[in-house]
C-alpha positions as CSV (number, residue, x, y, z in Angstrom):
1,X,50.2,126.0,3.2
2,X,48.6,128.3,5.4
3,X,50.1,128.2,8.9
4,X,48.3,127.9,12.3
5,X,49.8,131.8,13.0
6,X,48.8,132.8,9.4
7,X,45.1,132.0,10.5
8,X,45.0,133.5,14.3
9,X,47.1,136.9,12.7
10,X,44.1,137.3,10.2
11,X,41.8,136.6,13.2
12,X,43.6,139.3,14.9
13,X,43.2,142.0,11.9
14,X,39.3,140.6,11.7
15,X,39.1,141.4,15.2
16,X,40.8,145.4,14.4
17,X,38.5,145.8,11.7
18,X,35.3,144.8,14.1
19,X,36.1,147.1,16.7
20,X,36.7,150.1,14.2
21,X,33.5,149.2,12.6
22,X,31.3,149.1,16.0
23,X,33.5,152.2,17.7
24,X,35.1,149.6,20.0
25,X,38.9,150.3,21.3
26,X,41.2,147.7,19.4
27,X,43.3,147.1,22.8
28,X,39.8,146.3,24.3
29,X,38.3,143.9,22.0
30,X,41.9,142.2,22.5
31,X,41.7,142.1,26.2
32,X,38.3,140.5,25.9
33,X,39.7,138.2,22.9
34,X,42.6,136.9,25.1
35,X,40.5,136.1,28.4
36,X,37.9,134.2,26.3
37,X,40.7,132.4,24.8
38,X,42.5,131.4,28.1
39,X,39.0,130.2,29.2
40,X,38.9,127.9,26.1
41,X,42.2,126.5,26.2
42,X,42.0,125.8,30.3
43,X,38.7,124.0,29.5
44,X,40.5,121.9,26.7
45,X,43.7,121.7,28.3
46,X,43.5,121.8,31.6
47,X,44.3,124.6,34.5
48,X,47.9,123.6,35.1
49,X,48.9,123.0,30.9
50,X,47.6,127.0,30.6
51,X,49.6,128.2,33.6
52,X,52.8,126.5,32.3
53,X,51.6,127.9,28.4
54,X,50.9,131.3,30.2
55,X,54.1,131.9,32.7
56,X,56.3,130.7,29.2
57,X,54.7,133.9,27.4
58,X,55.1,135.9,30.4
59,X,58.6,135.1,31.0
60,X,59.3,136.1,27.4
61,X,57.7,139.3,27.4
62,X,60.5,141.8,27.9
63,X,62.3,139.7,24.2
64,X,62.2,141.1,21.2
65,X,62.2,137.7,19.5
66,X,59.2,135.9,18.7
67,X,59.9,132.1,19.7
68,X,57.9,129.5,18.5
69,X,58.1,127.2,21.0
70,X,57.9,123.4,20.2
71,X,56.5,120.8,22.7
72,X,53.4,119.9,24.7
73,X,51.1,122.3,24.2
74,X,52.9,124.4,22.3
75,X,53.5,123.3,18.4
């Protein structure tokens, strides 16, 4: 069974091998990736379930653990 991750990690190494291909800078093309994605997910989910999505990841950056974090919004 292929996993929601499994999908959005060979999105991500799609993405790599787009940017290499058109002389983009990976980091870049990830930037612009994760903006248009917020944008998305606010318009689906609403401004205040993205903050609450976003300060979670952002309180977790400085872990080494990747969490998968169960619950609204987050499965």
């Amino acid at each position: 069974m292929t996993t929601k991750y499994a999908i959005a990690r060979e999105l991500i190494d799609q993405l790599h091998q787009y940017a290499d291909s058109n002389g983009l800078d990976k980091t870049d093309v990830e930037e612009a990736t994760l903006i248009l994605l917020i944008q998305a997910l606010k318009n689906s989910r609403g401004s205040e379930s993205m903050r609450g999505l976003l300060q979670y990841e952002i309180d977790n950056l400085g872990t080494s653990v990747f969490e998968i974090q169960r619950g609204s919004g987050h499965s």
